[in-house]
MARDO-795235 format. One record per residue: residue in one letter; chain; x, y, z of N, C-alpha, C in turn. Coordinates in nm, 3 decimals. Each point is the difference from the previous one (the first is absolute). Layout:
<site><residu>A</residu><chaine>A</chaine><n_X>X</n_X><n_Y>Y</n_Y><n_Z>Z</n_Z><ca_X>X</ca_X><ca_Y>Y</ca_Y><ca_Z>Z</ca_Z><c_X>X</c_X><c_Y>Y</c_Y><c_Z>Z</c_Z></site>
...
END
This chain:
<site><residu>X</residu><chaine>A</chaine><n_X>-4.187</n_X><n_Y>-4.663</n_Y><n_Z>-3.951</n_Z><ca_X>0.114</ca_X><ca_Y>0.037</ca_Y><ca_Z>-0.083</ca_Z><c_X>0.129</c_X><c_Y>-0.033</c_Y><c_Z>0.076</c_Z></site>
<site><residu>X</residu><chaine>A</chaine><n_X>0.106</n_X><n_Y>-0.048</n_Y><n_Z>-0.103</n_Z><ca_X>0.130</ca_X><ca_Y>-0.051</ca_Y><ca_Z>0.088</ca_Z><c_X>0.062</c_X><c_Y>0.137</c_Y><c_Z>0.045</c_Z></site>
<site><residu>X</residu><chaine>A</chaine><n_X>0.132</n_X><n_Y>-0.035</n_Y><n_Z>0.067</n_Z><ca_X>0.066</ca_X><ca_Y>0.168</ca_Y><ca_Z>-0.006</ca_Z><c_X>0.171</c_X><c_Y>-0.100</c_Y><c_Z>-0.054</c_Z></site>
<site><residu>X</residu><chaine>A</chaine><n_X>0.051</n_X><n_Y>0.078</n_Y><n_Z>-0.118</n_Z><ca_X>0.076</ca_X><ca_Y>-0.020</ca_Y><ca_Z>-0.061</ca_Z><c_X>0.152</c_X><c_Y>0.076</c_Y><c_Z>0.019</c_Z></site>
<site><residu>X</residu><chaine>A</chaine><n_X>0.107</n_X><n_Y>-0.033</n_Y><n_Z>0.002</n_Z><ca_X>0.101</ca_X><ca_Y>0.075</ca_Y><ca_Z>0.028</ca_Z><c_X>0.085</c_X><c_Y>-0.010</c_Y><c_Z>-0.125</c_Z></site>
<site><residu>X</residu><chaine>A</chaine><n_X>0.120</n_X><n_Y>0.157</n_Y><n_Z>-0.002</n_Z><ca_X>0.029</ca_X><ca_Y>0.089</ca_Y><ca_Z>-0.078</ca_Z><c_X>0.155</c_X><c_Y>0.003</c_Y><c_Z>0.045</c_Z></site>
<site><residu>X</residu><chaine>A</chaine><n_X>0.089</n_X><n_Y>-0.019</n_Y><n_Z>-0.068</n_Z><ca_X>0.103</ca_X><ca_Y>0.034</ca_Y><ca_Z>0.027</ca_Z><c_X>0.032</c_X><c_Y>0.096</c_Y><c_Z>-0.070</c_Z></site>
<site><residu>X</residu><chaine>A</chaine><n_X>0.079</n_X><n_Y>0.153</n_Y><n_Z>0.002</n_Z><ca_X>0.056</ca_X><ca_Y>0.068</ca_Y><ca_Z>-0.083</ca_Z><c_X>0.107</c_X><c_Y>-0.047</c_Y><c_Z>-0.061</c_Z></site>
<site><residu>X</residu><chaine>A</chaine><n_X>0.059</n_X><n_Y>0.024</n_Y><n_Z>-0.117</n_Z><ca_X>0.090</ca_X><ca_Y>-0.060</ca_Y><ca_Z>-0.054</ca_Z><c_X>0.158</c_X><c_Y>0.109</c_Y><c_Z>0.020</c_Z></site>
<site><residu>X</residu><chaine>A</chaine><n_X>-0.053</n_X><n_Y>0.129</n_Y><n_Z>0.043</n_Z><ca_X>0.076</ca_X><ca_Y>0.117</ca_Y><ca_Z>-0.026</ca_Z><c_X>0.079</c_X><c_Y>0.003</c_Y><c_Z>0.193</c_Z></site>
<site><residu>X</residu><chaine>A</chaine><n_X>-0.102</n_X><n_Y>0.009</n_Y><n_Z>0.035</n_Z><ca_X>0.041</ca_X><ca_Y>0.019</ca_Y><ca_Z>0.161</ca_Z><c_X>-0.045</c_X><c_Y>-0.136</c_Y><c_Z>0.090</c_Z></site>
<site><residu>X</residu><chaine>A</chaine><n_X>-0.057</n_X><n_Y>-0.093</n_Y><n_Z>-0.052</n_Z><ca_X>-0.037</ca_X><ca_Y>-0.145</ca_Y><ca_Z>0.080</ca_Z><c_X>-0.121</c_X><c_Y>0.037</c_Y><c_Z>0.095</c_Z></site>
<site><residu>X</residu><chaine>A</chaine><n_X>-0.031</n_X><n_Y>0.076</n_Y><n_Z>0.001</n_Z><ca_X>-0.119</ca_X><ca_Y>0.022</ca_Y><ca_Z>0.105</ca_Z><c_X>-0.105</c_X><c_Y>-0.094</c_Y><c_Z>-0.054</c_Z></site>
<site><residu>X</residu><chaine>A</chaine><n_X>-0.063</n_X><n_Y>-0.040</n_Y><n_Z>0.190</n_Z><ca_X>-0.115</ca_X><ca_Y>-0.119</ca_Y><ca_Z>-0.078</ca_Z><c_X>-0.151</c_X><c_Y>0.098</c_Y><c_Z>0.054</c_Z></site>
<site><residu>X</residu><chaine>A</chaine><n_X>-0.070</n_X><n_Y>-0.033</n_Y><n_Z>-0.083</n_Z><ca_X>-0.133</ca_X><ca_Y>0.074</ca_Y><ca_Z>0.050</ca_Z><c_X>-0.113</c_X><c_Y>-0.129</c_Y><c_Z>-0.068</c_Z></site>
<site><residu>X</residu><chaine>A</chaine><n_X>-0.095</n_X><n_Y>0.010</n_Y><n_Z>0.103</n_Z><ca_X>-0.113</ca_X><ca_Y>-0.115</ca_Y><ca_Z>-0.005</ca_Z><c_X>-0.126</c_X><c_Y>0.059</c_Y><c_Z>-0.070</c_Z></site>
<site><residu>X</residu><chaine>A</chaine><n_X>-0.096</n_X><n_Y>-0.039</n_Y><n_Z>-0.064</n_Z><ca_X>-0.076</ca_X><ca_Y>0.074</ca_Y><ca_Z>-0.055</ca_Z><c_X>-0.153</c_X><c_Y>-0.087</c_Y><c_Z>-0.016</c_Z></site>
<site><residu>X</residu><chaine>A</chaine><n_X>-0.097</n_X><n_Y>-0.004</n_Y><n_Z>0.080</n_Z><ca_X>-0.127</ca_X><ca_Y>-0.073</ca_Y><ca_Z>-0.017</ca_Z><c_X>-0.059</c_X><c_Y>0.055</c_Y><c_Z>-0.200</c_Z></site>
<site><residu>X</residu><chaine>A</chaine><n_X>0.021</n_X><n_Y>-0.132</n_Y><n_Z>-0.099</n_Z><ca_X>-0.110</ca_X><ca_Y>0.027</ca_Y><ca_Z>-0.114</ca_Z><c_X>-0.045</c_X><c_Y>-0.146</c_Y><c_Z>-0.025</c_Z></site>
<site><residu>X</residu><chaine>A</chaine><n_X>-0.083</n_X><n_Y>0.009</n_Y><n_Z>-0.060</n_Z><ca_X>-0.053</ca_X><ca_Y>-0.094</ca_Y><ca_Z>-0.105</ca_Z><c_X>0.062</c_X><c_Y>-0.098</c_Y><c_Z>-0.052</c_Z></site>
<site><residu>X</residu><chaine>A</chaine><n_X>-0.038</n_X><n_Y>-0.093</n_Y><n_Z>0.023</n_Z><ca_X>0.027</ca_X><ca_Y>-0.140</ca_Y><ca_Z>-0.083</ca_Z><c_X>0.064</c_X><c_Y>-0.004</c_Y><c_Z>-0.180</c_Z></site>
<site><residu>X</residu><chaine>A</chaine><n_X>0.133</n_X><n_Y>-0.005</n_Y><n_Z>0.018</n_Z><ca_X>0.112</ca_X><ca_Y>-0.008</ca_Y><ca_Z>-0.144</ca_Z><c_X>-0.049</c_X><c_Y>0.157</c_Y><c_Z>-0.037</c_Z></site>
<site><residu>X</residu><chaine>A</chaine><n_X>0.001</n_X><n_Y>0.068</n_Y><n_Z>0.076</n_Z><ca_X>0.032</ca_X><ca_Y>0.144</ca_Y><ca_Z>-0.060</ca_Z><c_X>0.150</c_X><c_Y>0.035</c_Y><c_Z>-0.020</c_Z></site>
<site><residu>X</residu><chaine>A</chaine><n_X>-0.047</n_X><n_Y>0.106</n_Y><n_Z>-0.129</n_Z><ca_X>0.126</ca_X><ca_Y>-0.014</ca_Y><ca_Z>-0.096</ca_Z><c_X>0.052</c_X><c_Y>0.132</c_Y><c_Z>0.022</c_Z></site>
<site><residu>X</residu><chaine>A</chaine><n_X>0.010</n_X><n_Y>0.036</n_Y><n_Z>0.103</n_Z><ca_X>0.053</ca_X><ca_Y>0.173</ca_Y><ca_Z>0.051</ca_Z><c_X>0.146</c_X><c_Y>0.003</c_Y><c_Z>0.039</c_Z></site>
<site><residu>X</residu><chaine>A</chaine><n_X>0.023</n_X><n_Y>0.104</n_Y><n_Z>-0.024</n_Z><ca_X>0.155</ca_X><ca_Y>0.051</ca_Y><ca_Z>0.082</ca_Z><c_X>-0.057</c_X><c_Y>0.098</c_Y><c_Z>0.050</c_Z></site>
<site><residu>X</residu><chaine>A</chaine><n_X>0.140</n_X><n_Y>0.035</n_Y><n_Z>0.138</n_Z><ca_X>-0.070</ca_X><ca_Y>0.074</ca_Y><ca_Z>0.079</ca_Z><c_X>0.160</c_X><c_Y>0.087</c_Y><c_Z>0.042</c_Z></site>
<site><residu>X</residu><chaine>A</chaine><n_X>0.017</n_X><n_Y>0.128</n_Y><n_Z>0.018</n_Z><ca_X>0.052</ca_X><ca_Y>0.089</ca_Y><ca_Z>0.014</ca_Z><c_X>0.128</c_X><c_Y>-0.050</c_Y><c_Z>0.151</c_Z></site>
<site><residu>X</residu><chaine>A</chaine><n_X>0.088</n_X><n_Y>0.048</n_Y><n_Z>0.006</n_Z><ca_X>0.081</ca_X><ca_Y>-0.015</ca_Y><ca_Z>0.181</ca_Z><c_X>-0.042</c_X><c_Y>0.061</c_Y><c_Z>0.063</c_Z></site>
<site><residu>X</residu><chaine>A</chaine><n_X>-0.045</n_X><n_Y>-0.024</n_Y><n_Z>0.119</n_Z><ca_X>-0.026</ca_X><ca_Y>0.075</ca_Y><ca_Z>0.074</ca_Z><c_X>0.114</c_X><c_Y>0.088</c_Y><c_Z>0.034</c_Z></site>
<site><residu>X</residu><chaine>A</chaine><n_X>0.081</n_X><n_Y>-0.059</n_Y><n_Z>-0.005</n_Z><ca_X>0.167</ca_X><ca_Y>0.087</ca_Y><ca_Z>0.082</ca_Z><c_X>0.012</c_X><c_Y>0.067</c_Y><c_Z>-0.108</c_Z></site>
<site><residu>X</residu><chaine>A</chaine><n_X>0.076</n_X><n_Y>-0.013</n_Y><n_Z>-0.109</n_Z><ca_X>0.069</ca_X><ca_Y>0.032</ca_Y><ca_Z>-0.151</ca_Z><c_X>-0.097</c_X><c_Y>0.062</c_Y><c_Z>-0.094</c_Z></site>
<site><residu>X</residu><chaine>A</chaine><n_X>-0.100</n_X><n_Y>0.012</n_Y><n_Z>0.026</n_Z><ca_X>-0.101</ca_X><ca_Y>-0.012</ca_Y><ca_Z>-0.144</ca_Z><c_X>-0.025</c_X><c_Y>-0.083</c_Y><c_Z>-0.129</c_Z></site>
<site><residu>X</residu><chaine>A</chaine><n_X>0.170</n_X><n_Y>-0.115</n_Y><n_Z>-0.008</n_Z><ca_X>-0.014</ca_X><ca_Y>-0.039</ca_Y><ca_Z>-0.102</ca_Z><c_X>-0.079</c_X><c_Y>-0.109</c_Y><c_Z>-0.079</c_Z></site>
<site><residu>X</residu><chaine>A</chaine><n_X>-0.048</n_X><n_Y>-0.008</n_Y><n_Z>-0.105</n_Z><ca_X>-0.095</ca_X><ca_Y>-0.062</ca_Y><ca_Z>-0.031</ca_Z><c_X>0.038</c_X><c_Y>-0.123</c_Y><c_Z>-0.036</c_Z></site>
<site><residu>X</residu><chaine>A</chaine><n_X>0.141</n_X><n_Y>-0.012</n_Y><n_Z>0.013</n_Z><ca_X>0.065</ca_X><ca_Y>-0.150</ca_Y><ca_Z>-0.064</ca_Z><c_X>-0.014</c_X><c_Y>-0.129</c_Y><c_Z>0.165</c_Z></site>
<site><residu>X</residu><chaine>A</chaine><n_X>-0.093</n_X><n_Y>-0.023</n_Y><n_Z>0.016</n_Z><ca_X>-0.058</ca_X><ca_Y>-0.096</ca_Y><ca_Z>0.082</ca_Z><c_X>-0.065</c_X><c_Y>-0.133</c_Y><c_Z>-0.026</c_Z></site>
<site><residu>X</residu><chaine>A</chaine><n_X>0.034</n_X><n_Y>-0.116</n_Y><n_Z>0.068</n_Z><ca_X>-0.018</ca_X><ca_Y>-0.106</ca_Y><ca_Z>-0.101</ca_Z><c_X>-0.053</c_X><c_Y>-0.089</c_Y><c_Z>0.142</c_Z></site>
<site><residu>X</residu><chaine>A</chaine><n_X>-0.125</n_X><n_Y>-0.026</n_Y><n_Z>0.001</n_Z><ca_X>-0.077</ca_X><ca_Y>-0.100</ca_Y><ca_Z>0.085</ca_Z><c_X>0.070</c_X><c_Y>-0.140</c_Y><c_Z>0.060</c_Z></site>
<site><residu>X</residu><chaine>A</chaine><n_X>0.002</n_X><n_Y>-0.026</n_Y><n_Z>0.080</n_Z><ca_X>0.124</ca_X><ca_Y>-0.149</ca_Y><ca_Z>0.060</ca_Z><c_X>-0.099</c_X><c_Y>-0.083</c_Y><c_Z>0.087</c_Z></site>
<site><residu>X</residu><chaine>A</chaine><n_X>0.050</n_X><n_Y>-0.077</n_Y><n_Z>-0.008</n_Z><ca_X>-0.089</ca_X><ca_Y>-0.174</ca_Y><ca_Z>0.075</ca_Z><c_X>-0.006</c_X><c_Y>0.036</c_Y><c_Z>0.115</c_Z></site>
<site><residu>X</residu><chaine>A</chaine><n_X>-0.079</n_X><n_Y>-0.017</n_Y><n_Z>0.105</n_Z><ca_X>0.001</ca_X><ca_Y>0.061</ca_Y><ca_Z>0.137</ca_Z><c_X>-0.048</c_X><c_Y>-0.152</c_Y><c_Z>0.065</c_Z></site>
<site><residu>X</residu><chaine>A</chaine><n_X>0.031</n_X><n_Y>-0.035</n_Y><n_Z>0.147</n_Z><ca_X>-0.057</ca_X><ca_Y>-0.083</ca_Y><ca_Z>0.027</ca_Z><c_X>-0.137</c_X><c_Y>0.024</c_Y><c_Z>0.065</c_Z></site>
<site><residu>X</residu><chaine>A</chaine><n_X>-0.062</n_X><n_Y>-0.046</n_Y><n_Z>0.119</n_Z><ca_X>-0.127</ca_X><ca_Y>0.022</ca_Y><ca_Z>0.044</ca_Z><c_X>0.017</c_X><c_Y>-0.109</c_Y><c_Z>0.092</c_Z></site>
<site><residu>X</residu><chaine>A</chaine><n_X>-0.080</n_X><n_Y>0.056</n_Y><n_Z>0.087</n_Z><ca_X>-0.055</ca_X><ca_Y>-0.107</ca_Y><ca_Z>0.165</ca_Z><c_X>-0.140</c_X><c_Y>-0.002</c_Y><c_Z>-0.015</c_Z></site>
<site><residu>X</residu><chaine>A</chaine><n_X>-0.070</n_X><n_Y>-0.118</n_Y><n_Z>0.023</n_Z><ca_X>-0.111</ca_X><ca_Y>-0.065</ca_Y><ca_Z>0.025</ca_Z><c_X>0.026</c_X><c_Y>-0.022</c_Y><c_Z>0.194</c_Z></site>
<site><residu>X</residu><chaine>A</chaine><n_X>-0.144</n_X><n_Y>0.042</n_Y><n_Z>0.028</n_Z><ca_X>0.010</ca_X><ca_Y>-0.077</ca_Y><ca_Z>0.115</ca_Z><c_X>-0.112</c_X><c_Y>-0.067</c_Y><c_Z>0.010</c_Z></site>
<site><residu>X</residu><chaine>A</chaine><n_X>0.026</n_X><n_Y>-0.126</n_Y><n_Z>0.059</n_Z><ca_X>-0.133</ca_X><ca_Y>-0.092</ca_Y><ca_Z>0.028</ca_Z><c_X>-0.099</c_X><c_Y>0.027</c_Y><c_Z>0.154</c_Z></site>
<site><residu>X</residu><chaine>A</chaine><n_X>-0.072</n_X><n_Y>-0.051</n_Y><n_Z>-0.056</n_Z><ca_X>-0.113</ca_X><ca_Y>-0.037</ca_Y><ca_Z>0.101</ca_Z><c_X>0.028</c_X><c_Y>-0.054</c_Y><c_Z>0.102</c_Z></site>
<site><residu>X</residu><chaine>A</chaine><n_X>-0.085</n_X><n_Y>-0.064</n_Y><n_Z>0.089</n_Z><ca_X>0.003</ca_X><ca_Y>-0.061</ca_Y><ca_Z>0.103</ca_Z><c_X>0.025</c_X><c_Y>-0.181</c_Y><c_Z>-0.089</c_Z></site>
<site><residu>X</residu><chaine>A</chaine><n_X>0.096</n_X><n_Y>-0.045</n_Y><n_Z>0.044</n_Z><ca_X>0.024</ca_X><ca_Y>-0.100</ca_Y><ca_Z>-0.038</ca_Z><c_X>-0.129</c_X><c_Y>-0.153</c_Y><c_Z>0.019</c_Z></site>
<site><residu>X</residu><chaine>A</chaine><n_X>-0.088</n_X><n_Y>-0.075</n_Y><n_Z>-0.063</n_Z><ca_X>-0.090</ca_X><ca_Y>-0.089</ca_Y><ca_Z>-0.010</ca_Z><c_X>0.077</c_X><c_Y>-0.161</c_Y><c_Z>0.055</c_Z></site>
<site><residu>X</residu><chaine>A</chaine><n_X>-0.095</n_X><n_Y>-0.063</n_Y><n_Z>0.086</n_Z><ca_X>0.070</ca_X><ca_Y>-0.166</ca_Y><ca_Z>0.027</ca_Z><c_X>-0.014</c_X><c_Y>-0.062</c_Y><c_Z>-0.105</c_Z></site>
<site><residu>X</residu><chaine>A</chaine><n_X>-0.022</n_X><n_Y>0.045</n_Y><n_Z>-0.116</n_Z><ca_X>0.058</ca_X><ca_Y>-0.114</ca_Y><ca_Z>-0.117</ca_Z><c_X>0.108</c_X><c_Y>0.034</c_Y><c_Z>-0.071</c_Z></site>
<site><residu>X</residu><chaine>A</chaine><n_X>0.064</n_X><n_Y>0.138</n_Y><n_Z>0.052</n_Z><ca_X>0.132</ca_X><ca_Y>0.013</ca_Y><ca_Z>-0.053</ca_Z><c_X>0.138</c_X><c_Y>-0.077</c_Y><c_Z>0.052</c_Z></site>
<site><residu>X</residu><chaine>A</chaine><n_X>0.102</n_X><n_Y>0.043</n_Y><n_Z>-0.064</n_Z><ca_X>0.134</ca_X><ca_Y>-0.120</ca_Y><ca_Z>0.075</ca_Z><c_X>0.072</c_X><c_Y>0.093</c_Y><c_Z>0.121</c_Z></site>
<site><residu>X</residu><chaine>A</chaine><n_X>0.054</n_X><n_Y>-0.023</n_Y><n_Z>0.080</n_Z><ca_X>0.077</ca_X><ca_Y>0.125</ca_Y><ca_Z>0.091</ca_Z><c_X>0.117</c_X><c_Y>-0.026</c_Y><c_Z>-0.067</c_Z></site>
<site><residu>X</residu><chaine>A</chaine><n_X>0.097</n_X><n_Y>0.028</n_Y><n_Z>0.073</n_Z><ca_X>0.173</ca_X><ca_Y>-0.005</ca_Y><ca_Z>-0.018</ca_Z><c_X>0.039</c_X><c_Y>-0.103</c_Y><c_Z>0.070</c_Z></site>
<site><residu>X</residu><chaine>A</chaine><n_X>0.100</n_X><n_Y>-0.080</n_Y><n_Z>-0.045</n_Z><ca_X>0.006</ca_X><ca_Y>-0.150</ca_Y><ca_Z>0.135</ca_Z><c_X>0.011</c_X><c_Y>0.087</c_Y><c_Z>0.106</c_Z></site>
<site><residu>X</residu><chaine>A</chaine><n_X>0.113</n_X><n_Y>0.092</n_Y><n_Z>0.005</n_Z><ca_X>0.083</ca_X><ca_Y>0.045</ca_Y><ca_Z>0.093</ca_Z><c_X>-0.109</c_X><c_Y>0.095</c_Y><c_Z>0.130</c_Z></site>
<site><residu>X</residu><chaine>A</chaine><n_X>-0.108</n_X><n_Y>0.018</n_Y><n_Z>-0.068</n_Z><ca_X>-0.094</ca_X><ca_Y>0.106</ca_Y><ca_Z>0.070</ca_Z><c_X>0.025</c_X><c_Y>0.129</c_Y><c_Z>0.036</c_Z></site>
<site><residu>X</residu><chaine>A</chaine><n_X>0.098</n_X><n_Y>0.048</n_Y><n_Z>-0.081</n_Z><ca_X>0.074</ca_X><ca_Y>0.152</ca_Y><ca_Z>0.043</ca_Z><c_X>0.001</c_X><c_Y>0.002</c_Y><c_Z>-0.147</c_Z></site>
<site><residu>X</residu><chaine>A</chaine><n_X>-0.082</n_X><n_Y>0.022</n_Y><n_Z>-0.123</n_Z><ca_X>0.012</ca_X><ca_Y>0.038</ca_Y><ca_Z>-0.160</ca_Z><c_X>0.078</c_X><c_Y>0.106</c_Y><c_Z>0.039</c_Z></site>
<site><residu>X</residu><chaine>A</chaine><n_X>0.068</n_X><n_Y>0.068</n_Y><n_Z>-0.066</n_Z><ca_X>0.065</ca_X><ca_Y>0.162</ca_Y><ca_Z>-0.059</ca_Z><c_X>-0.066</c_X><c_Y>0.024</c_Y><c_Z>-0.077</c_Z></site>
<site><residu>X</residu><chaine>A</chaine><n_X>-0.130</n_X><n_Y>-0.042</n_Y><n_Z>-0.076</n_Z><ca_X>-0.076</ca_X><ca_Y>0.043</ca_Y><ca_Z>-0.082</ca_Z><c_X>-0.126</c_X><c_Y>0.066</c_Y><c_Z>0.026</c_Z></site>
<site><residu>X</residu><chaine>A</chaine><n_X>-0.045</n_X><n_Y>-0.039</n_Y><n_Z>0.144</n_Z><ca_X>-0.126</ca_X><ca_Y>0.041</ca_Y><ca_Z>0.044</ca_Z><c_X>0.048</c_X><c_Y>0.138</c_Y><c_Z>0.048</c_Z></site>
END
């Protein structure tokens, strides 16, 4: 299950919440109580593996990505 984040609309508080795939819930403030809370795009980090010799490196050999 993803964990989805919540902004309040009343006091801005963000609270994260592990459910279910396109669940259709609202969920209370934690701070405020208020129920007027509206779900927002969050980003996410992947991290990789041990990198394979058939992948490409960075020319530079110092990525900022690894």
């Amino acid at each position: 299950m993803p964990f989805y984040e919540y902004r309040c609309r009343q006091c801005g508080h963000l609270t994260t919440f592990l459910e279910k795939l396109n669940a259709e819930r609202t969920h209370p403030c934690e701070k405020c109580g208020s129920t007027d809370t509206g779900k927002i795009f969050s980003a996410f980090a992947v991290k990789a593996g041990k990198s394979s010799s058939s992948m490409s490196s960075c020319p530079t050999g110092t990525c900022p990505l690894s």
